[in-house]
N, C-alpha and C positions, 0 to 999 in steps of 0.2 A: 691562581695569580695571573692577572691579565700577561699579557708581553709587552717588552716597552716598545714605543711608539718612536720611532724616525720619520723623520719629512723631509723630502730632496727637492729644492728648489735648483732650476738648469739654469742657464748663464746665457746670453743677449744672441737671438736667433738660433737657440736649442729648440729643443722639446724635451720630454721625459722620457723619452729613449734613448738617452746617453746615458742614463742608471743602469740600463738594461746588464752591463757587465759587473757593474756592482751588485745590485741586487742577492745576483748569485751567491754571493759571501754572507750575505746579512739574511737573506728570507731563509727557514721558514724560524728559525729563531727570534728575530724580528721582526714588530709590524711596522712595513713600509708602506709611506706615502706618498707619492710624488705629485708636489704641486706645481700645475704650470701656468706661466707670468701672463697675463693682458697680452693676446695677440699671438699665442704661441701655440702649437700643438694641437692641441682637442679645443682651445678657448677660441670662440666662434667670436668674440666682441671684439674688434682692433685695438692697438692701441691708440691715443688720440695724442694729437699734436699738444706739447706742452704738456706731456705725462710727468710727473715728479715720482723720485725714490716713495715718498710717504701716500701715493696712489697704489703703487706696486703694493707694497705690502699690507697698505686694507685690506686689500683685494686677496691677497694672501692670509692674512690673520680671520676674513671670514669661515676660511677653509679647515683652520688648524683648531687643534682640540688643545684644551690647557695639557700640559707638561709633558708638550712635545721634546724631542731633540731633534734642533732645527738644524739642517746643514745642505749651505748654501754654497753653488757654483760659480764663480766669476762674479757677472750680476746678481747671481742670486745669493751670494756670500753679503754684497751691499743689501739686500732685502731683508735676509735673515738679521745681520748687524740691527739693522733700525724697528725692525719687530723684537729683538732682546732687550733693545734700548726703551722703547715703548709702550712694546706690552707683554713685557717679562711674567706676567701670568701666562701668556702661552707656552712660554719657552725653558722646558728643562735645560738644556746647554745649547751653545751657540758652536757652531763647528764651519768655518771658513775657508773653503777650498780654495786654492789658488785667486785669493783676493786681492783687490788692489786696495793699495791706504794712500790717504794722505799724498797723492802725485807728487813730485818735486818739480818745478816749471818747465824743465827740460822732459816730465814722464807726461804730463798734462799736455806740452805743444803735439807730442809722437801722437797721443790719442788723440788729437781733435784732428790732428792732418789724417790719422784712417776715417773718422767721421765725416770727413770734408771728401776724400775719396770716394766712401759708402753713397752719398747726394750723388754725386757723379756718373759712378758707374759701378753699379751693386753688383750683377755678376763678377765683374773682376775682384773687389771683394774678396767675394764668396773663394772664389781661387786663393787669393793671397794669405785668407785665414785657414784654409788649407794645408798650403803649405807651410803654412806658420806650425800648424798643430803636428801634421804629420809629414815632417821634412822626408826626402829621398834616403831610403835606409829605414825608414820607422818600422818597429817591431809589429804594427798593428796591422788585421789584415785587410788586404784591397777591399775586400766586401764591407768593413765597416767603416773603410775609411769613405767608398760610395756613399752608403746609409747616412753619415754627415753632410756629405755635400748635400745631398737630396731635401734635406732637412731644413739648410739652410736657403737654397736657392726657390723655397715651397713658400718663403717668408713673403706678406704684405712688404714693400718695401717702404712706404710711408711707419707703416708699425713700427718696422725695426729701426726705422731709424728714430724714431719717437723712443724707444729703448735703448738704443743704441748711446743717445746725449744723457740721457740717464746713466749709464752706466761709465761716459765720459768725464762725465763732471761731478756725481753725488757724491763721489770720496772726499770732497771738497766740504762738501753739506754735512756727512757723519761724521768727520774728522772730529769735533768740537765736542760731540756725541759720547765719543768712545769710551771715556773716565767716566761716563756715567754708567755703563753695562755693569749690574751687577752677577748675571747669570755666569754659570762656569761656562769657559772661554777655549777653543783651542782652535790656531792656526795652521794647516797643511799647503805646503806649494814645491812645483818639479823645482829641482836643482839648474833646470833649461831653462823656463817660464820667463820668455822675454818681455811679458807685458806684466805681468803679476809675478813681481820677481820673489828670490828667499829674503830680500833686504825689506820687501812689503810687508811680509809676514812678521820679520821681525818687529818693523817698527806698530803693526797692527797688536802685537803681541806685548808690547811695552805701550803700548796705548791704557789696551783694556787690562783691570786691577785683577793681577792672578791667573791673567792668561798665559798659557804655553805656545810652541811651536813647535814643526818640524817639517823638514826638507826630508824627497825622496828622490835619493840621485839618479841623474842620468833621465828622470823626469820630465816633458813638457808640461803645455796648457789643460792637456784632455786627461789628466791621470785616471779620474773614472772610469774611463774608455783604456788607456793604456796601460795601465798598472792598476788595474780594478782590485787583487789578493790585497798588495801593500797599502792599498787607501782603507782597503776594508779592515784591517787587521789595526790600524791604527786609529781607526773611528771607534771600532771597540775596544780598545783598550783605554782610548780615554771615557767613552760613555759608562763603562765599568767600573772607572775609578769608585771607590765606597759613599763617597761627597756628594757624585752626580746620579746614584739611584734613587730612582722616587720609589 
């Protein structure tokens, strides 16, 4: 019997090396595969000015084999989203890591003032999401909390920010979307997660028909990287459910 198949998309100026602490929990039981967005990592093509969510994940769904379980980081929780929605022949289950839904005007202004920032002055940035992910006291260690900066400050800055309004604004664009996902659905985000908060999840969760949620305390932005055991333990238990085995 084959192994079932996961695909990790990473979130707006990653690469696929923030799986690297996940992984651990899921390989060799699982076949992983980490896809990375227009512009990011090992992908040599920029991304180009005026990118759209529905570029991103062509681009993605040429990669993915049918009856994947997709599960998607930040922006890439927006990607996965619009390829369940799409072309739900790819996607065994949808699973959305600390994703944003539906901005409320007050979550929408916060984002475009960091996007108006990023135009500005990209190193500082890169600082500010830093500290954002891994405040003073964070459990993670100095070396991988380097390993991200590096990651991030390695970025095309025209790219990322081509990604970057994607990731701004498309929850605006999927929102409408989401009643229509039929694939099985489950939401995860930190109990901290200032930008993708637990109230995103929820409402991403009562969007899509049949989806669940859950908060992992004491949690930020990065739980992949931070709380790799608990994201991984709870990715399988819901890819295991009886319903979502192919």
């Amino acid at each position: 019997m084959s192994r079932v198949r996961i695909a990790l998309i990473h979130g707006v100026g990653l690469d696929g090396s923030m799986w690297r602490p996940l992984r651990e929990f899921l390989e060799p039981e699982y076949d992983v595969q980490i896809l990375e967005l227009l512009g990011h990592g090992r992908r040599e093509q920029p991304a180009p000015e005026g990118l759209t969510l529905q570029d991103l994940a062509a681009d993605v769904a040429e990669r993915l084999e049918p009856g994947t379980h997709v599960v998607g980081f930040s922006l890439g929780a927006l990607v996965a989203q619009h390829l369940a929605r799409f072309r739900p022949d790819l996607v065994a289950s949808l699973v959305s890591v600390g994703s944003v839904c539906a901005r409320t005007a007050e979550e929408h202004a916060a984002v475009m003032k960091r996007l108006a920032a990023a135009q500005s002055d990209f190193p500082a940035t890169v600082e500010a999401s830093i500290r954002r992910w891994y405040p003073e006291g964070s459990s993670v260690p100095a070396e991988m909390v380097e390993a991200t900066r590096e990651v991030l400050l390695r970025n095309d800055p025209k790219s990322f920010l081509a990604c970057y309004r994607v990731f701004a604004t498309a929850d605006a664009e999927i929102a409408p979307e989401l009643s229509r996902i039929t694939v099985p659905s489950y939401a995860v985000t930190g109990e901290l997660d200032p930008g993708s908060t637990p109230e995103m999840s929820a409402r991403l969760a009562a969007a899509i028909p049949g989806s669940t949620y859950s908060v992992i305390s004491g949690a930020r932005h990065m739980m992949p990287v931070e709380r790799p055991q608990e994201l991984a333990t709870a990715l399988i238990a819901f890819i295991k459910e009886p319903s979502h085995v192919h």
